[in-house]
N, C-alpha and C positions, 0 to 999 in steps of 0.2 A: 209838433214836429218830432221824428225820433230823435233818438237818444243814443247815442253811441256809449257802446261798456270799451272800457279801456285797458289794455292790460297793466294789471298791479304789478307794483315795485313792494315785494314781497320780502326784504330786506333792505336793508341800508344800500349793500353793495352790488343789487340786483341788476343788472341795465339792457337785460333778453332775459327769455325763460322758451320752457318748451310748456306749449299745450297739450299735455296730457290726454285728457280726457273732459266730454263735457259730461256734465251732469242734467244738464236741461237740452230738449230738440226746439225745433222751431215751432211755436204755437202754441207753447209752457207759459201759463199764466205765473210769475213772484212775484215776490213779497220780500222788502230789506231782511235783508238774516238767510234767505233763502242760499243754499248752495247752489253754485253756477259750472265750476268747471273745478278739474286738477291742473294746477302748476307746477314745472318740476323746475327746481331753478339748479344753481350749481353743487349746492349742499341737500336739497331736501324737495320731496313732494307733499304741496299743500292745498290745502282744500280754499276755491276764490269764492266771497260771498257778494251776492245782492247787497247794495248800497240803497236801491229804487225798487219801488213796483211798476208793474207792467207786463207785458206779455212780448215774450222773447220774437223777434219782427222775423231776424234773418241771423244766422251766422254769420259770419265772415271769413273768419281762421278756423278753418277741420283741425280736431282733432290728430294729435301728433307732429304739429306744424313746431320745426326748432325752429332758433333765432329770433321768437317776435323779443320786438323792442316795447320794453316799457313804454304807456302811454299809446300803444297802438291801436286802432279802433278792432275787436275782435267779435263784435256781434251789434247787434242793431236791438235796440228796446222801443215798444210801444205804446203809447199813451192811451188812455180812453178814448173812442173814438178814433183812431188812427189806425188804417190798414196797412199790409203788405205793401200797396199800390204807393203807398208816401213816402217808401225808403230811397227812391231814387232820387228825394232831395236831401237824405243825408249824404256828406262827404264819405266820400269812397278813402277806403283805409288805404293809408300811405304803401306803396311800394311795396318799402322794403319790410313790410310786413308779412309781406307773403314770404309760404317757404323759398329757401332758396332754389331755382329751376339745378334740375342736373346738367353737368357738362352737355354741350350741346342742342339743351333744350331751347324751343324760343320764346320767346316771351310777347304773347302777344300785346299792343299797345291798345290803351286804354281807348273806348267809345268818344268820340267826338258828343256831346250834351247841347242843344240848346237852350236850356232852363237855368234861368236866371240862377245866381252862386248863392246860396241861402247861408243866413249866419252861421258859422260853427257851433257843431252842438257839441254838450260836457268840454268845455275847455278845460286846461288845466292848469293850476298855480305851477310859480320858480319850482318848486320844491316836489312838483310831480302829482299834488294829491288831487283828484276830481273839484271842481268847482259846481253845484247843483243850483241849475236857475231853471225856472219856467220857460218852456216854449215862444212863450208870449214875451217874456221878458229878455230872452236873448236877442229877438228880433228887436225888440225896442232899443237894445244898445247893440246891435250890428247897424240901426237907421243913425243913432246919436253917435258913435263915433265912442263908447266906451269901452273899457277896460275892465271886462267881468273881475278880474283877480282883485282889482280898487274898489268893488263894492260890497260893503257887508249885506248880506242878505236877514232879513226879517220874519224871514217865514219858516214851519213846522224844520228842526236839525239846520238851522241857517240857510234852509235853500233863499235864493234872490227870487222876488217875486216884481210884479209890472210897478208897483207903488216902489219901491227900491231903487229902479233905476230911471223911472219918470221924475221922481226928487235931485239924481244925481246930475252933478253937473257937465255940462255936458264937453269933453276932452279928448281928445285922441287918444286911441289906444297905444299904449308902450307899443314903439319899434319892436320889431321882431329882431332876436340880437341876430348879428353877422352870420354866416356860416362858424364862425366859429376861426377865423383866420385860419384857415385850411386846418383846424385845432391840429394845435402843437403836439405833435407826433409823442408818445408815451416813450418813453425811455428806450432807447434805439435797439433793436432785435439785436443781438449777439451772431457776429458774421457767422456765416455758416453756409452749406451745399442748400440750395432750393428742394421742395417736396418732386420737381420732376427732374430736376438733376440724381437726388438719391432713389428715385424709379427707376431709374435710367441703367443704373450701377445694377439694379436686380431685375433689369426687364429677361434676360436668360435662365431667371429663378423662377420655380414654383413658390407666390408666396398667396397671404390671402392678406386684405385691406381691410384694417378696421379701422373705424368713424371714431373719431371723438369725440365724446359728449361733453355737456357742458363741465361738468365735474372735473373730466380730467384734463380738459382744456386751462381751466382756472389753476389746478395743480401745479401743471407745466407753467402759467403764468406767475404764479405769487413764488413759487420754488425759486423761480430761476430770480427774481427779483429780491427777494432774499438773499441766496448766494452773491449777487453782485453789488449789493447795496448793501449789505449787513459787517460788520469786520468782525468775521468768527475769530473767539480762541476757546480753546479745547482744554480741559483738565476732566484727569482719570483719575479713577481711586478705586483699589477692592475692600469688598465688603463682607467681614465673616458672617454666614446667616445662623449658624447655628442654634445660637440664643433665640433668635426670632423666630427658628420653625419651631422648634422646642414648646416656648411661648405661643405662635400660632396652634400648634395643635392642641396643649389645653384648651387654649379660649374656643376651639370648635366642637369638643367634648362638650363643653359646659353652653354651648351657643344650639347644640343638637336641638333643644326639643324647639326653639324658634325659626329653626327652620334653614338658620341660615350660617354661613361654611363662608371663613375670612380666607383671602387669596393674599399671596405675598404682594401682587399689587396693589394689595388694599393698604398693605403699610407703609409701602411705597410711595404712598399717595400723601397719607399722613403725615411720612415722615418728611415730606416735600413741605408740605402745608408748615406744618410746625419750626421747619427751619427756616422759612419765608418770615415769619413772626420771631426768630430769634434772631435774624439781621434782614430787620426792615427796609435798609437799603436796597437790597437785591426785588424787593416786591413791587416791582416798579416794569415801565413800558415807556418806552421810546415814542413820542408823539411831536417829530418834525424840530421843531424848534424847541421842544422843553421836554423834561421826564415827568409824567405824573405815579408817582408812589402812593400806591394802594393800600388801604388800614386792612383788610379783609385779605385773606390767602384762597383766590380764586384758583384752582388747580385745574390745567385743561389736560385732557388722559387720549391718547393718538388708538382711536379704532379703526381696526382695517375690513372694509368691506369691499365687496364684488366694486370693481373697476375704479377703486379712492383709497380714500382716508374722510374719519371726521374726525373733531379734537371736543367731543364734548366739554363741557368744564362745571366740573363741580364745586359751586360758591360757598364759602365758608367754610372750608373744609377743614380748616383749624379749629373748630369750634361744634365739629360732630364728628360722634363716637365714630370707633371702625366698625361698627355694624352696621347705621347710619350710612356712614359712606361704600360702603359693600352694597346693600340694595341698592343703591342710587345709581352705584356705577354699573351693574346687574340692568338696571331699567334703561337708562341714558344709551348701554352700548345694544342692550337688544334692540330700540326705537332706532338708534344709527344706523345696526346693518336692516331695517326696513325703510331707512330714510323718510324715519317720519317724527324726527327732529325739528323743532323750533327756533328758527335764528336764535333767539335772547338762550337758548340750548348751549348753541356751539361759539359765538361770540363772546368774544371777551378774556380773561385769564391775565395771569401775569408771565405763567410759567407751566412748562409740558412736561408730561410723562411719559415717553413713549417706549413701551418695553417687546422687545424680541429673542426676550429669553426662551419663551417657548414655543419659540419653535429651535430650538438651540445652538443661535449664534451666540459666542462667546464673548462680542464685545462689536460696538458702531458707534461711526462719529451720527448725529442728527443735525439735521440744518434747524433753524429758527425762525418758529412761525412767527412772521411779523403781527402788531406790535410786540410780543412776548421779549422780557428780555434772555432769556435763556428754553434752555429744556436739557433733562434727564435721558438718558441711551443706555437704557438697562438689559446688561445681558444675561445670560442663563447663571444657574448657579454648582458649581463641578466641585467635586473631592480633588482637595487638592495639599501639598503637602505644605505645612508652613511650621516656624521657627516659634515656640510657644513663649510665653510669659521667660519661664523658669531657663529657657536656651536648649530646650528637648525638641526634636522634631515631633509634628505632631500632623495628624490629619484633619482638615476643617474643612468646610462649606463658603466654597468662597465667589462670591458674586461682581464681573465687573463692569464698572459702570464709566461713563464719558459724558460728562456735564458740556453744553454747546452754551455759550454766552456771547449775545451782543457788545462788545466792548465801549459802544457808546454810553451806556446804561451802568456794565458793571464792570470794574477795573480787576484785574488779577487777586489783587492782594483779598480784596469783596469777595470774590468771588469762592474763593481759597476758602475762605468762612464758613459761605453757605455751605459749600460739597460737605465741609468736617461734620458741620451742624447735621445734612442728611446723616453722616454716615454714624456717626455718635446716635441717632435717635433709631434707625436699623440696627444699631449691633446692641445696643441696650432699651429692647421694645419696652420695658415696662415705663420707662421714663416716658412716651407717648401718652399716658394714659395720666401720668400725673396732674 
């Protein structure tokens, strides 16, 4: 019986992706490990592999199809022995799989069948992963009345084979839960003019309509849920760089012949990491009911690419040199603006860095990416005149900055801490290194 390929949940927080691109056509003999298609979810495009062997039956979803939903059937696999002619008793992919039709498109309804409803092929667990059982064996618990996800399987990678579920007892399958009581609507849209009421305001305008993809769709979601869920407070500090560029440009004389050339945000990043470990309380993330405080200073650094943001995050970043962390971040942001990042890449951190110095604003509030409990708003760094040591005016390099903190996580007086901690380890770079 085929075999439906299903589309992967390619992160945690995946729940549609776009079909990219296939990598196999229709009558592509693979093999598990084999590559099958590009995914491009809301952060990154990645390459989906064979789980099975067989020979590719039919497509389903072309190529550049947005919105499939995880778990969607998006091609048809064949067995030994198993032609083209037998796809018509696999289940036809749900709906709303298909791309969405354009305004006024129609949709034609599906073929009336008289052939008997044949067990579901690749079902899948609570938790979304493939279930792999024989042909044979599914139809033996679609006749018994079993619940594929209740039976361990025996055979080569745990597939369920006929002796699996011929032993198993024989039970109804788990209820299929509710719709979902019309699921509880996600935190309620923030009133506002509809997309064809604010059409409507510029239907006398030349304008041009862009599409939202998934990326900046997610943006606009977790942004605005942030703003409304998060209780920002803000503290600012300037920061004289002088000592630090001074200090940065020796260490690149002396860094020349490896190759590699430290960026004031590489100190910045340092100096983030190391203040995290000099009040531990700040190194912590907001998770619902409790705070979990992190031994490690995970650092995530805001890269801006064509039509986003990613927040890479550089792990451990107390604990490697700043040349160390200069490659890393040199790697991490070139794979970002090709979005060819790896979830376990851009998830995770405690705390962000996001700097618009250069292009030279002189100072931004940032919101905070959930869980994180804060983030850094680094802005440019200007000649400016300040009040020296001795009461002489003098001219310095002064940098300023705006710390965004979750108040749930970290209270003023905390917080107060960290920012000195940053700013004490920038304005006296060689203490980083000790």
């Amino acid at each position: 019986m085929p075999t439906e390929i299903l589309m992967p949940a390619l992160s945690p927080t995946m729940e549609e992706g776009t079909l990219a691109k296939w990598l196999v056509k229709e009558g592509d003999t693979v093999s598990s490990g084999d590559l099958l298609a590009e995914i491009e979810t809301d952060k990154a495009t990645m390459e989906f592999e064979a789980v099975d062997e067989g020979t590719i039956g039919k497509i389903l979803i072309p190529e550049g199809s947005e919105g499939v939903k995880v778990n969607t059937a998006i091609a048809v696999l064949l067995e030994d022995g198993e032609s083209v002619d037998d796809i018509g008793a696999a289940p036809a992919p749900a709906p709303a799989a298909a791309p969405a039709a354009a305004a006024g498109d129609e949709v034609a309804a599906p073929a009336a069948s008289e052939a008997p409803v044949p067990a579901p092929a690749a079902p899948a667990k609570a938790d979304g992963s493939r279930i792999f059982a024989s042909p044979l064996a599914r139809r033996i618990a679609a006749q018994k009345g079993l619940d594929l996800a209740q039976i361990t399987g025996s055979g080569p990678h745990g597939r369920i084979v006929k002796a699996d579920v011929e032993s198993a007892t024989a039970a109804p399958a788990a209820a299929a839960p509710a719709p979902a009581a019309a699921a509880a609507p996600a935190a309620a849209a923030p009133a506002g003019p509809s997309a064809d009421a604010v059409a409507k305001m510029y239907e006398t305008r030349d304008y041009e309509e862009i599409k939202l993809d998934g990326m900046r769709k997610t943006i606009a979601a977790r942004l605005s849920e942030a703003k409304q869920t998060i209780p920002h407070f803000y503290l600012r500090r300037d920061i004289k760089l002088d000592a630090l560029l001074k200090f940065r440009s020796q260490l690149n004389k002396q860094l020349e012949g490896r190759g590699v050339k430290l960026s004031v945000n590489d100190f910045i990043i340092k100096a983030v990491a190391n203040a995290l470990q000099q009040v531990p309380e700040c190194n912590a993330v907001w998770a619902g009911d409790r705070v979990l405080q992190l031994k490690p200073s995970d650092v995530a650094v805001a890269v801006a690419i064509e039509g986003g943001l990613f927040t890479p995050v550089l792990q451990d970043a107390d604990t490697k040199s700043l040349s160390a962390l200069s490659t890393e971040m040199k790697d991490l942001a070139g794979r970002a603006r090709e979005r060819k990042l790896a979830p376990h890449e851009y998830q995770g951190g405690t705390f962000a860095v996001s700097n618009l110095g250069m292009f030279g604003i002189d100072n931004f509030d940032a919101i905070v990416n959930p869980p994180h409990a804060g983030i850094l708003a680094v802005g440019t760094g200007l000649k400016k005149p300040i009040v020296g040591e001795d009461g002489e005016l003098t001219v310095a390099t002064v940098m300023s900055v705006t710390m965004s903190v979750d108040h749930r996580v970290i209270d003023g007086a905390l917080g107060a801490q960290l920012l000195q901690a940053i700013v004490e380890n920038l304005e006296n770079p060689m203490v980083m290194l000790a």
